[in-house]
DRENLO-777409 format. One record per residue (C-alpha): residue in one letter; x, y, z. Coordinates in Angstrom, 1 decimal. Example, Ala and Ser with C-alpha at 12.3 -4.5 7.8 and 13.67 -1.06 7.14 Angstrom:
<r type="A" east="12.3" north="-4.5" up="7.8"/>
<r type="S" east="13.7" north="-1.1" up="7.1"/>
! end
This chain:
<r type="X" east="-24.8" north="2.7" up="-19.4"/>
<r type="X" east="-25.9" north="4.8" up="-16.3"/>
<r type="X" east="-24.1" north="2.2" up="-14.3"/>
<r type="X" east="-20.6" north="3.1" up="-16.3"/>
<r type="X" east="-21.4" north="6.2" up="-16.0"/>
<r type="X" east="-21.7" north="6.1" up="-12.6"/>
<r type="X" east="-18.7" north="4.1" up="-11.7"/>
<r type="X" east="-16.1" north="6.0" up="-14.2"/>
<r type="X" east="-17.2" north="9.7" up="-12.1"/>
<r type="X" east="-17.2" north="8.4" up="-8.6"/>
<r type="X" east="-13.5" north="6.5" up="-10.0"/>
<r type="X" east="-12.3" north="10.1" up="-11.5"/>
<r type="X" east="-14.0" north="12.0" up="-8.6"/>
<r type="X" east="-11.7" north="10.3" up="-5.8"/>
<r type="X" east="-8.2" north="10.2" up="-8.4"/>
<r type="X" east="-8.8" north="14.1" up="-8.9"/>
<r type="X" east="-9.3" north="14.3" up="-5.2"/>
<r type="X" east="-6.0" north="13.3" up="-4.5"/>
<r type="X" east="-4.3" north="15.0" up="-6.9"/>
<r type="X" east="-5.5" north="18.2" up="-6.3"/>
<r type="X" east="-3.9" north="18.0" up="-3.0"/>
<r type="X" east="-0.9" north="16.8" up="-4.1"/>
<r type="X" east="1.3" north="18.2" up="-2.4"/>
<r type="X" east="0.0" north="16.3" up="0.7"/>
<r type="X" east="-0.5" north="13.0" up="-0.9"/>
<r type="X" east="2.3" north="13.0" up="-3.1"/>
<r type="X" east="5.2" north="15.5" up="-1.9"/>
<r type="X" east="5.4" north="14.1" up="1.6"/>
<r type="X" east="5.9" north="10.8" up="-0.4"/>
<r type="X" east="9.4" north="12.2" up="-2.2"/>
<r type="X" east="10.5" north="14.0" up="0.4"/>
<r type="X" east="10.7" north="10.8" up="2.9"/>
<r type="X" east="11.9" north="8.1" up="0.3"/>
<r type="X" east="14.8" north="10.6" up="-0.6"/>
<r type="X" east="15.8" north="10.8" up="2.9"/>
<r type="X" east="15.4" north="6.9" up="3.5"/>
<r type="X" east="17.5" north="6.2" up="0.8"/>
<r type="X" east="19.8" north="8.8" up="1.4"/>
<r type="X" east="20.5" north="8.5" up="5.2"/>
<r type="X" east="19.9" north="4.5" up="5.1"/>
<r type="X" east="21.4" north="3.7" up="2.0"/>
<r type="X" east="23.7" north="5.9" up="1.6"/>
<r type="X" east="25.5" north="6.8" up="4.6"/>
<r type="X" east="24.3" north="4.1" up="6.6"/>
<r type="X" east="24.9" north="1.4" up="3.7"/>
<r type="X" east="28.8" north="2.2" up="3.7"/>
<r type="X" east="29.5" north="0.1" up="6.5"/>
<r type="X" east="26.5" north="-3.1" up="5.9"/>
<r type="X" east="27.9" north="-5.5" up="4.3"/>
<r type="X" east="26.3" north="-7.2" up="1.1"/>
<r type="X" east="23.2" north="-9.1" up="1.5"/>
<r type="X" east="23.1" north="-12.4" up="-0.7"/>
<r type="X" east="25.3" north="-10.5" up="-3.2"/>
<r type="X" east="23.3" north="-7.2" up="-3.3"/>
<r type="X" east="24.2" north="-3.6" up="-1.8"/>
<r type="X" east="22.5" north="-2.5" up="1.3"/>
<r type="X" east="21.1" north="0.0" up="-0.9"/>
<r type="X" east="20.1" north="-2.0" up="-3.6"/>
<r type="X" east="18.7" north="-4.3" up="-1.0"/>
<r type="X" east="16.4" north="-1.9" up="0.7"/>
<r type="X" east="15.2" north="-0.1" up="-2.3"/>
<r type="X" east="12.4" north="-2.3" up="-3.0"/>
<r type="X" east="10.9" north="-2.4" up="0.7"/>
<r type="X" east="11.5" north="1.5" up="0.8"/>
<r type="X" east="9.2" north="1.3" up="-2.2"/>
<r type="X" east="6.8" north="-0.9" up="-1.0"/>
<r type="X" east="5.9" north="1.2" up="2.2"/>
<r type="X" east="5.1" north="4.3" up="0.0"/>
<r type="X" east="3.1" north="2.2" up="-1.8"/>
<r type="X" east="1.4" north="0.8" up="1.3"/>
<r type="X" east="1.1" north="3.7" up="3.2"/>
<r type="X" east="-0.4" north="5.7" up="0.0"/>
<r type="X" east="-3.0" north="3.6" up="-1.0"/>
<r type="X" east="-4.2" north="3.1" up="2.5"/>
<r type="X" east="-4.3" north="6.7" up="3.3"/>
<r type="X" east="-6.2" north="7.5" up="0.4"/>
<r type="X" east="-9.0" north="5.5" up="0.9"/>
<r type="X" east="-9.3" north="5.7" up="4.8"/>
<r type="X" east="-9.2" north="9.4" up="4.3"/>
<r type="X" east="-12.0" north="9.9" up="1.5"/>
<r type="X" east="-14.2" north="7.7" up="3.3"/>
<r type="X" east="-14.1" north="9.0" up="6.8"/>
<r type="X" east="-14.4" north="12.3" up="5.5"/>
<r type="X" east="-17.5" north="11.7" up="3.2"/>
<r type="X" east="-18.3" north="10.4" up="6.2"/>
<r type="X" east="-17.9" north="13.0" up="8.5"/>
<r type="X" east="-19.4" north="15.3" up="5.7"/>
<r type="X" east="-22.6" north="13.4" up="5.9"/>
<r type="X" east="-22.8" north="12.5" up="2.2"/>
<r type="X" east="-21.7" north="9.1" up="1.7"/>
<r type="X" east="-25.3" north="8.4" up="2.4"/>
<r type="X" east="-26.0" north="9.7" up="-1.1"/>
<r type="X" east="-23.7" north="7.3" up="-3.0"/>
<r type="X" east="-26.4" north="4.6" up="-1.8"/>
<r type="X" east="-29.0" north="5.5" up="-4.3"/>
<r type="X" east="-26.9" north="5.8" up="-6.8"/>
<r type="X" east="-27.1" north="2.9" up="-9.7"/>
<r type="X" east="-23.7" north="1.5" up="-8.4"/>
<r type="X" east="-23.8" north="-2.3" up="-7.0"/>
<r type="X" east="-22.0" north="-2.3" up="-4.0"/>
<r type="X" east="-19.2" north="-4.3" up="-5.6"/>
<r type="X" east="-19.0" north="-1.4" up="-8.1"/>
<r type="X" east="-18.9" north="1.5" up="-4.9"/>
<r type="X" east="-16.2" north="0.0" up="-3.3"/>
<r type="X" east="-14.6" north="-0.8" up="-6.6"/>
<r type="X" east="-13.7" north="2.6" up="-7.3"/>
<r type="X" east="-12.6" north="3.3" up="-4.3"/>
<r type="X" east="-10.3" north="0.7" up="-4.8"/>
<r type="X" east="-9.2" north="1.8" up="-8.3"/>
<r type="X" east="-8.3" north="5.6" up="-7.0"/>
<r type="X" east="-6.1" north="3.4" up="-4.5"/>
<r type="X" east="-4.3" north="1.5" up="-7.0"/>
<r type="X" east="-3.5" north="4.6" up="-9.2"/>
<r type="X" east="-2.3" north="5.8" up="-6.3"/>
<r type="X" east="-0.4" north="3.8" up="-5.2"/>
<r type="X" east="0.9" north="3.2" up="-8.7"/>
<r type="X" east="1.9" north="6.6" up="-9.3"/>
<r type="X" east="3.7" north="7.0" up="-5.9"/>
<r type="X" east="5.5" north="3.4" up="-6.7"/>
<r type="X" east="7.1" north="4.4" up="-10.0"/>
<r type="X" east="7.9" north="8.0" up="-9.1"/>
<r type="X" east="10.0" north="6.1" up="-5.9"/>
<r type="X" east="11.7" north="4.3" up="-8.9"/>
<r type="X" east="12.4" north="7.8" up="-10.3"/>
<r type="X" east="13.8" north="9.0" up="-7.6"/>
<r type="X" east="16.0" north="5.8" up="-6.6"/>
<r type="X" east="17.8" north="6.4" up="-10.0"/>
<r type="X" east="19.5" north="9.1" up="-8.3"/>
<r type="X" east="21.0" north="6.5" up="-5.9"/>
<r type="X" east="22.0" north="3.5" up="-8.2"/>
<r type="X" east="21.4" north="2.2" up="-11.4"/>
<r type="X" east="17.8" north="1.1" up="-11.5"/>
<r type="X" east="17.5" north="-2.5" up="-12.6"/>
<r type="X" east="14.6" north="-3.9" up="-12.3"/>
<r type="X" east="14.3" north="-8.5" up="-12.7"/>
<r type="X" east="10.9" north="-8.2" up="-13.7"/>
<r type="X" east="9.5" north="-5.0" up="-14.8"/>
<r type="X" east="5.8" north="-6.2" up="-15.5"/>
<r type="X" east="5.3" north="-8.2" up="-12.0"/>
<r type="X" east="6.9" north="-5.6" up="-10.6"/>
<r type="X" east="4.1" north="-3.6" up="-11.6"/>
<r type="X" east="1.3" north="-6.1" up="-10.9"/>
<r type="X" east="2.7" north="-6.6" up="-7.3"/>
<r type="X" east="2.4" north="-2.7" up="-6.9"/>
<r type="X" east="-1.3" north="-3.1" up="-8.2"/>
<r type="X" east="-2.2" north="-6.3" up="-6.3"/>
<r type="X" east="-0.7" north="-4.3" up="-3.0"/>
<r type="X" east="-2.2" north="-1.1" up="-3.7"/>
<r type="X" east="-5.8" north="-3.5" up="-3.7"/>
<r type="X" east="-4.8" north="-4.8" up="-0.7"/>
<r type="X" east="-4.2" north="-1.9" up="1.5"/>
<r type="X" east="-6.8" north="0.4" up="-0.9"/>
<r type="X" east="-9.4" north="-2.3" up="0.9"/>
<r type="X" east="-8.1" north="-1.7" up="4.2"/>
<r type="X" east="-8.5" north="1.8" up="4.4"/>
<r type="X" east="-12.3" north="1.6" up="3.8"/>
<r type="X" east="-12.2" north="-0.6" up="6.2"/>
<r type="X" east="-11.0" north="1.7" up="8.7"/>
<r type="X" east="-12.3" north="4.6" up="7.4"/>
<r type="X" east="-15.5" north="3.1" up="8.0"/>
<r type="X" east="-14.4" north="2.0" up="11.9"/>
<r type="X" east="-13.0" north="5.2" up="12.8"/>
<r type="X" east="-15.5" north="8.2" up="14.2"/>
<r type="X" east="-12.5" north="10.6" up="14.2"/>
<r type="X" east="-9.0" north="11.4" up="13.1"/>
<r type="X" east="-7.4" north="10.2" up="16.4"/>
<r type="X" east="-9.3" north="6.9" up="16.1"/>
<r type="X" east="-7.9" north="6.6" up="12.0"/>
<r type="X" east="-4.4" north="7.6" up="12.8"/>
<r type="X" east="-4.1" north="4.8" up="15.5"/>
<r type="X" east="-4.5" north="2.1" up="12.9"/>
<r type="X" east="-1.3" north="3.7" up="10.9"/>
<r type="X" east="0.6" north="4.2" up="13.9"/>
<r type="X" east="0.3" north="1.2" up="15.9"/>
<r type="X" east="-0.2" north="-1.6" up="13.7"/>
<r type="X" east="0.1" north="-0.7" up="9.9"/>
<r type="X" east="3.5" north="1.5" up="10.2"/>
<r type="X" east="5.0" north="-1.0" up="12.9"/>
<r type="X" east="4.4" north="-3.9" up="10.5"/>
<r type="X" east="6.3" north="-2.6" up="7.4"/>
<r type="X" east="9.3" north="-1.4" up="9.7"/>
<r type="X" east="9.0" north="-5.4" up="11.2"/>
<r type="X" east="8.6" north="-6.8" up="7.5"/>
<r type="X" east="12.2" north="-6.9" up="6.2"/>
<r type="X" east="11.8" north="-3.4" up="4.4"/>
<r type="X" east="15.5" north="-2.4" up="6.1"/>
<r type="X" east="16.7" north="-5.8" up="7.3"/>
<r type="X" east="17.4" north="-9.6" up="5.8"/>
<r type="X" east="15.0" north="-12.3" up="7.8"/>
<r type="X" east="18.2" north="-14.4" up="7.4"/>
<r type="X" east="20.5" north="-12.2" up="9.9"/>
<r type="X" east="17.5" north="-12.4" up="13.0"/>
<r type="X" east="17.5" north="-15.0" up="15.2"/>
<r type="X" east="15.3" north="-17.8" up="15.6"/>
<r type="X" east="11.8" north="-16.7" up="17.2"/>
<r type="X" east="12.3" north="-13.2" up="16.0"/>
<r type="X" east="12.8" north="-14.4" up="12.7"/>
<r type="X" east="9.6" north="-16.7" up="13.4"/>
<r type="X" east="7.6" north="-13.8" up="14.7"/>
<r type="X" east="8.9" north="-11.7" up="11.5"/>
<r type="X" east="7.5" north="-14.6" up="9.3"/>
<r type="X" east="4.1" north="-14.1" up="11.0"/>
<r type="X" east="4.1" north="-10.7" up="9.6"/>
<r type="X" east="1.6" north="-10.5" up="6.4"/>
<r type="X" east="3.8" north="-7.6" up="5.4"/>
<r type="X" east="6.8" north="-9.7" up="5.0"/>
<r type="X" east="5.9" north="-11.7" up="2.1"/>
<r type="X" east="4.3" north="-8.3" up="0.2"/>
<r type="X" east="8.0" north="-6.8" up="0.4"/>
<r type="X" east="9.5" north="-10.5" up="-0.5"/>
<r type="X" east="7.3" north="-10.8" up="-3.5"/>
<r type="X" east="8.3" north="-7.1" up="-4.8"/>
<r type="X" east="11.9" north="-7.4" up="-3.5"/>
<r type="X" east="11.9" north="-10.8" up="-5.9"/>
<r type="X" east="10.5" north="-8.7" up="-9.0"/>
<r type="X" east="13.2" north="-6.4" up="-9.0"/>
<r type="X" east="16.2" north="-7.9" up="-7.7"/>
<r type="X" east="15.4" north="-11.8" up="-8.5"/>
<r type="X" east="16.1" north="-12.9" up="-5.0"/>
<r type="X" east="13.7" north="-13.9" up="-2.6"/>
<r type="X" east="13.9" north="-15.4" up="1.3"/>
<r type="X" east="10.0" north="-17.1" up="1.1"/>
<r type="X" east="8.7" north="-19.6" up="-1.0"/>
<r type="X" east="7.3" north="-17.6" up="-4.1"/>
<r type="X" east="3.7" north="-19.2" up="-4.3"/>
<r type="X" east="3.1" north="-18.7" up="-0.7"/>
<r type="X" east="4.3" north="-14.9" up="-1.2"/>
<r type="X" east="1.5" north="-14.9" up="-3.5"/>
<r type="X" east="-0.9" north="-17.1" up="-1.8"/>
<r type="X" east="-0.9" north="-14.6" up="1.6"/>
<r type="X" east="-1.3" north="-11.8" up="-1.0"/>
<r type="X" east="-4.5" north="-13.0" up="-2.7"/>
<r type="X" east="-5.9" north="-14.2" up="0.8"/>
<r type="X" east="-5.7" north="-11.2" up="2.0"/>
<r type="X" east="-7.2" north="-9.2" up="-0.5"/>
<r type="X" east="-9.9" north="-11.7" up="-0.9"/>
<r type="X" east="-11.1" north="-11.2" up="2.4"/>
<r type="X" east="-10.8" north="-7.1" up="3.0"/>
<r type="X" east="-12.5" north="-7.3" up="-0.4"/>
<r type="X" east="-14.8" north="-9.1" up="0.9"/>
<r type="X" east="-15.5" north="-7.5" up="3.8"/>
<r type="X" east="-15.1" north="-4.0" up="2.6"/>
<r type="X" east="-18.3" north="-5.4" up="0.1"/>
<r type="X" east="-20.4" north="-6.6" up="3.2"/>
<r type="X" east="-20.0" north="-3.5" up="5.3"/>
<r type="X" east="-21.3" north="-1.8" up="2.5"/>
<r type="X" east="-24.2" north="-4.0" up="1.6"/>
<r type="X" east="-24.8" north="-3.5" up="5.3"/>
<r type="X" east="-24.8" north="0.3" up="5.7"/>
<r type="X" east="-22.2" north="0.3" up="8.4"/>
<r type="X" east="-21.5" north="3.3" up="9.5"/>
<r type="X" east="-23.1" north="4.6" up="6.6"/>
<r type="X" east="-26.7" north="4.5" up="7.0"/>
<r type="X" east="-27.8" north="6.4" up="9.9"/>
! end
């Protein structure tokens, strides 16, 4: 019971963190997808021609989706740890009753509501720019969740590396954000040419926005179960890891 306990406040501690804030960790959110969609799919779009039968617009709507997602759930959890680092009382969550599965667990949880909230208000707001069908509403939403874990794992991970907010933001600005714009959020892997198209096929990223551009438009350029196989592999291991780090006091402990 202490245990529940335990997990459910540190789980509604970080969600009301973000939410009080919200106008930094949500706002910011609106404020850019409008634009994307607006300036890429909307004035831009005009003169793109259809991609395997869909509108530019309709075509980038998912990926546009997909980076809030990323970039939110990521954020949230790099953030909170860092600072609870910086704050010097992280140290106090280790004697709590929590199993070290169950402290990075809701961590991970915040993330994913996160991210889930951010996804389906992006929805909202693309229903101002075409008419909102969506293939698969329900893997839609588990892709959202399974990408939200994904990237919610990450940013322990480098909120754990990073000793200041220079050291955090080079993550997001070098590799993460880089990544998504190289993952076929704005572009078809079918128009590149050979090795970039190769190189873009390296990208982990690619086959997140694949596997959520299939939920909602039912068109796909990778093989499905692969889409989901990189997924799960990758959340597997920054699960994983995030779980060791802990058990290890990295960064934690001093």
């Amino acid at each position: 019971m202490a245990k529940r306990t335990a997990f459910l406040t540190l789980t509604r501690r970080e969600i009301m963190r973000f939410l009080g804030i919200w106008k930094q960790t949500i706002l910011p959110t609106w404020i850019n997808t409008a634009l994307y969609l607006a300036i890429f799919g909307g004035f831009i779009g005009r003169v793109v021609p259809n991609i395997s039968g869909f509108s530019y617009l309709e075509f980038i709507i998912p990926g546009v989706l997909m980076m809030g997602v990323i970039n939110s759930a990521y954020a949230n959890n790099s953030s909170s740890i860092f600072m609870m680092r910086w704050l010097n009382y992280i140290e106090s969550m280790l004697v709590s009753p929590l199993s070290y599965i169950e402290m990075v667990g809701a961590f991970i949880v915040a993330g994913i509501v996160r991210g889930l909230m951010v996804g389906v208000s992006i929805y909202l707001i693309s229903l101002l720019f075409y008419s909102g069908h969506v293939f698969n509403p329900l893997l839609a939403l588990l892709v959202i969740v399974m990408i939200s874990f994904v990237f919610g794992c990450v940013g322990i991970l480098i909120g754990l590396w990073s000793d200041t907010w220079d050291q955090m933001n080079i993550w997001s600005t070098f590799l993460i954000t880089p990544l998504i714009f190289l993952g076929g959020v704005f572009h078809s892997v079918s128009n590149l040419s050979g090795a970039i198209a190769t190189i873009t096929k390296m990208n982990p990223i690619f086959y997140m926005v694949d596997l959520f551009r299939y939920s909602m438009l039912g068109f796909s350029e990778a093989n499905l179960l692969l889409d989901f196989a990189v997924v799960l592999a990758i959340g597997a291991a920054v699960f994983s890891i995030s779980v060791f780090l802990f058990m290890k006091g990295w960064k934690i402990r001093k």
